[in-house]
Steps between C-alpha positions, in 0.01 A plus 500: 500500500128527568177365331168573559238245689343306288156675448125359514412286178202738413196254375096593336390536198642806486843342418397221357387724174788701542725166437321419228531849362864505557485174319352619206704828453817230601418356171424851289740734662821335340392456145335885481814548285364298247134656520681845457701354156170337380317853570768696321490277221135493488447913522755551243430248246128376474292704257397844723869465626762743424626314198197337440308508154296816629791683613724721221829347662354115395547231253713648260734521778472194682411145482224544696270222323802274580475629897121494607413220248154422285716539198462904535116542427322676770251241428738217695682697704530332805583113621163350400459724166902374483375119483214547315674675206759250534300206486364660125826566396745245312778566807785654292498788739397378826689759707256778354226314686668390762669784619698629830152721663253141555801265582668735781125507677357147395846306597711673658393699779250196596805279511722758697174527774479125513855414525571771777217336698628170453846638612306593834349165576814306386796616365605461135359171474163677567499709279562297206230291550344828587580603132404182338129429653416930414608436154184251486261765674622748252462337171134385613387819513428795263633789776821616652487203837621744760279370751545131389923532538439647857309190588659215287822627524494472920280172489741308298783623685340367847390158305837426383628579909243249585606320208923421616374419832372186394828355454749758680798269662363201298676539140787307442856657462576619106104519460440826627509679171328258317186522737541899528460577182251245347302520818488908471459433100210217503301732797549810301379323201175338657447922691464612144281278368330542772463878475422519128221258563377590826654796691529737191126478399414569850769796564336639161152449685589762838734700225111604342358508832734716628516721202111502487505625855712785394294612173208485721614729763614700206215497295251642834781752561562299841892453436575797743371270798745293495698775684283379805682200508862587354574815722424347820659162399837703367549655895430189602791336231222279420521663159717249317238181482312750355724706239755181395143224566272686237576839313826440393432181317176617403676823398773337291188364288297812448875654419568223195135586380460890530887596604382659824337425813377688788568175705826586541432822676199419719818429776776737402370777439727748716190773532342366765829482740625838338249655642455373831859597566465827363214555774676368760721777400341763508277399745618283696694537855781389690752260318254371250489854330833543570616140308216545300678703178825227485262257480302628226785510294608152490088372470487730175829477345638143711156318461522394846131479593556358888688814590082674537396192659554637872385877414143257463524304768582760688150680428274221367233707393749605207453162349182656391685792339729194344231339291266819388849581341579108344150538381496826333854440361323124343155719404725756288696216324182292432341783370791667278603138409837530664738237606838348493665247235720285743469462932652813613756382795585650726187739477704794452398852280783356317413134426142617449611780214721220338191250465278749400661709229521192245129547462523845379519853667198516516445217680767573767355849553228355619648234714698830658125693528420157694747534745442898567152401569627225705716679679209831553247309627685327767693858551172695581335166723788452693549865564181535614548161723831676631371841605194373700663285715865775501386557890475095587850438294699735643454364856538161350812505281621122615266408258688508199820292647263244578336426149866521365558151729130415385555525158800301551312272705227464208806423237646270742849627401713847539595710207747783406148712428378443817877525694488870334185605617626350884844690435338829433251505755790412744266188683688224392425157721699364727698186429465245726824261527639164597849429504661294188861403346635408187905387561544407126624812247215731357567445142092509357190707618167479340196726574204290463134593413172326390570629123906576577484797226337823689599567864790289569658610190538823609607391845767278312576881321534608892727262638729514217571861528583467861765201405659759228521790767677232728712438235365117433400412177579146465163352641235358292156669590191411282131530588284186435139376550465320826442177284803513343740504782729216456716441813823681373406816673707592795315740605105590408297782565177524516164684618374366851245361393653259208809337713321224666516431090830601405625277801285162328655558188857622558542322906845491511545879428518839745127618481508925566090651554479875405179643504697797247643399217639833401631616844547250786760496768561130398677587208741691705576188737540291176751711319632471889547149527630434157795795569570250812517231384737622248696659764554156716615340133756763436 
C-alpha cells in the first residue's frame, strides 16, 4: 500500500483567512437546511407570500396569522410587531403573536450556528454552553444575533475548554458528573448574563454599523464595487470570511424585514462564472476549451463555483472580466430591486430560482435578467481577453494544468471539481509515495475533508462502486470532516495536503494521499489490499 509524502504546511495570511473562512462556513454549511425551511416558510406564509393575506390562495385557507405571528394584522407582522401586539393583548391567544416565521429566525437558527461552533471548539459539552451564553446575546437585542451566535457560540465553547483544565485529573472518583454538569451549567449561566448585559448591546452596535455600511454603499449606488473585492477573493477561496462573516447574517436581517435581499447573491450569483466558461469555450484553446463546456454545466446547474477558478488563474487578466460581470449582475438587482429570500447554497441556477421565486415572478425574472447580464458582460470581456492573446496561448497551453494545482494550492485541499477538470485535460499529477502497512482487517474507510460534505463525499461515492464491482459490500465507507475523525478508521483518505492532519487526529490509522478524489490509482491498490487480505483469511 502506498501514501503520499507528507506535503509542506502552507503558511501567510493567505491561509490564515482562508481558515477562518472555512471556519465560518464550518459553522453555516450544516444548518443551511434549516435556513432553506425558515425561507420556505417565510415566502409562502408572511403577508406578500403565496398564502399570505395579499395573495387569493390566503387566509381563508390557512392559518397563516397562527404561522408568521402579530396576531394576523399586517400592522404586526413580524417578531417585534409579534411582541408588541402581544404585550397589548390580554394573552388568550399568544400563538397568533408568537408565531412559527420570528421564532425559527430569532431562536432557532442563532442557536443551531452557535451550537455547531461550539461543537467545533469542544464537543457536545461546547456546544451547550455554546447554546446557553447565545440565548443571553439574543434576548438582549431587538435583531436576529447571527453575528453574535458565530462569536459567542465559539468563545464559550473555548472558555469552558479552558474552563475543565483547571481541575482535569484532580476530581475525585463518583464526582465527575456532579462537577460536569453544574460546572458547564453555572458558566453557561454567568455567559448569558453576560451577553444580555454586555455582549448583546455591543453585537447590536457592529449589527447597525455593518448594516449602515451596506445602505450607504446602496444609497450612492456603490454596492456593485464590492465585486472588486469578492471576485478576486472567491479565486482566491478567500471568499467565505467574507460571504458567511457579513452578508449572510446581515442578509438574514434585511430578509425578516423586507423578505429579500440582494446580500445573498452578491457571491452566488452563477453569471459571472457562466460566462467565463462559455468564453473559454468558444474561445479558448487547447484543453481549457476543450474541458471548458463539462465544466460549465456543473457551475450552472451543480453550483460548483471552484470548477472556473483555474480557467482565471490561468489568464489573470480575466479576473477583470470576473468582476465587470459581479458588478453589472449587483447594478441590475439594485436597480430592479431584485434579490433572494433565503442564502442560496450551493450557488446553483437551481438554488438561486428556489430563493427567488417566493418573492414573486416578478421578482425572480429579474434576479434571472441579473444573471444574463452577469453572465454577458464577462462573456464579451473575456472573449475579447481570449482572442488577443489566441497567438501567446496556443504556444503556452501548460498554463491551464498549472492554475488547476494553483487553485488547489489557493484552497489548500483537492476536490472532485477540480479532479474533473485534471481528468479531462488528461495532466493529472504525479503521486509521490512512501511505503506503508496496515496487518489488521480493513473493516472502515473514511474520506476526510475540511467541511467532510463536498469532495470526499463523492470520492466516498467512488470507492464504493469499485467495492460493489469487486463484489465487496460489507465495508463501512463514510466521508467526514477532518475534525471529526475519531480513531476507528482503518483506513483514511485524504487530499495531500490535509494528512499531516488526518494522521494528528486519527494516528493509529492507514493514512492514503490522492491528489484526485474522483479517479486515483490509489483506490485501485486499496480495493487491492482489502481482496488480499481476505484471500490470506480464507
Amino acid at each position: 500500500m502506498t501514501t503520499t509524502s507528507p506535503a509542506t504546511k502552507p503558511g501567510g495570511l493567505r491561509v490564515g483567512v482562508q481558515r477562518f473562512g472555512t471556519f465560518l462556513s464550518g459553522m453555516i454549511m450544516p444548518n443551511i437546511a434549516a435556513f432553506i425551511a425558515w425561507g420556505f416558510i417565510t415566502m409562502l406564509f408572511i403577508t406578500v407570500g403565496f398564502f399570505g393575506a395579499e395573495s387569493p390562495f390566503g387566509w381563508h385557507w390557512f392559518p397563516v396569522s397562527e404561522i408568521i405571528g402579530g396576531g394576523g394584522d399586517s400592522a404586526t407582522i413580524g417578531w417585534n410587531g409579534a411582541m408588541t401586539a402581544l404585550a397589548e393583548s390580554d394573552g388568550s391567544n399568544i400563538m397568533a403573536y408568537v408565531g412559527l416565521v420570528g421564532p425559527m429566525v430569532t431562536y432557532l437558527l442563532p442557536l443551531l450556528i452557535a451550537n455547531t461552533g461550539g461543537r467545533m471548539i469542544y464537543g457536545e459539552r461546547g456546544g451547550v454552553v455554546a447554546s446557553i451564553a447565545t440565548v443571553g446575546v439574543i434576548v438582549g437585542t431587538n435583531i436576529p444575533m447571527f453575528l453574535g451566535a458565530m462569536i459567542m457560540g465559539p468563545l464559550a465553547a473555548w472558555i469552558t475548554k479552558q474552563m475543565d483544565k483547571l481541575w482535569d485529573g484532580k476530581i475525585r472518583p463518583g464526582f465527575e458528573m456532579l462537577v460536569n454538569n453544574f460546572s458547564a451549567g453555572i458558566l453557561g449561566m454567568v455567559l448569558a448574563i453576560l451577553g444580555f448585559f454586555g455582549f448583546g448591546p455591543i453585537m447590536l452596535g457592529i449589527s447597525g454599523a455593518l448594516g449602515t455600511a451596506v445602505d450607504w454603499l446602496v444609497s450612492l449606488h456603490l454596492l456593485p464595487v464590492v465585486s472588486i473585492i469578492v471576485e478576486p477573493a472567491k479565486v482566491l477561496f478567500l471568499n467565505n470570511a467574507i460571504n458567511h462573516g457579513v452578508f449572510t447574517p446581515l442578509g438574514i436581517e434585511q430578509a425578516t424585514e423586507a423578505g429579500k435581499s440582494i446580500l445573498f447573491l452578491i457571491e452566488a450569483n452563477p453569471g459571472p462564472g457562466i460566462g467565463l466558461l462559455l468564453a473559454f469555450t468558444f474561445f479558448g484553446v487547447g484543453a481549457a476549451k476543450a474541458s471548458a463546456p463539462g465544466a460549465a454545466i456543473i457551475h450552472f446547474f451543480g453550483g460548483i463555483h471552484e470548477i472556473y477558478f483555474p480557467y482565471a488563474l490561468s489568464k489573470p487578466t480575466t479576473i477583470l472580466a470576473l468582476i465587470a460581470g459581479g458588478a453589472a449582475g449587483v447594478t441590475t438587482n439594485m436597480v430592479l430591486g431584485g434579490g433572494l429570500g433565503f442564502p442560496a447554497a450551493p450557488g446553483s441556477i437551481i438554488a438561486v430560482t428556489a430563493a427567488a421565486i417566493g418573492s414573486g415572478v416578478g421578482n425572480l425574472l429579474v434576479v434571472y435578467l441579473s444573471v444574463v447580464i452577469a453572465a454577458t458582460v464577462t462573456f464579451l470581456i473575456t472573449g475579447v481577453i481570449l482572442r488577443a492573446s489566441r497567438k501567446r496561448d496556443l504556444e503556452a497551453e501548460d498554463n491551464f494544468g498549472a492554475a488547476i494545482a494553483q487553485t488547489e494550492a489557493n484552497k489548500g485541499k483537492s476536490s472532485a471539481a477540480m479532479d474533473a477538470l485534471r481528468g479531462a485535460t488528461a495532466t493529472a499529477t504525479s503521486e509521490s509515495s512512501t511505503t506503508a502497512t496496515l496487518t489488521a482487517p480493513i473493516s472502515k474507510i473514511v474520506f476526510a475533508c475540511d467541511a467532510g460534505m463536498g469532495s470526499s463525499a463523492m470520492g466516498a461515492s467512488v470507492l464504493r462502486n469499485k467495492f460493489k464491482k469487486a463484489g465487496i459490500e460489507d465495508l463501512t465507507i463514510i466521508n467526514q470532516a477532518i475534525a471529526n475523525l475519531d480513531g476507528t478508521a482503518d483506513v483514511v483518505i485524504t487530499q495531500q495536503q490535509l494528512t499531516d492532519r488526518a494522521k494528528a487526529q486519527s494516528p493509529n490509522s492507514l493514512h492514503v494521499s490522492v491528489d484526485n478524489f474522483m479517479n486515483s490509482p490509489k483506490y485501485e491498490e486499496v480495493v487491492e489490499m482489502v481482496q488480499e487480505q481476505r484471500a490470506s483469511d480464507a
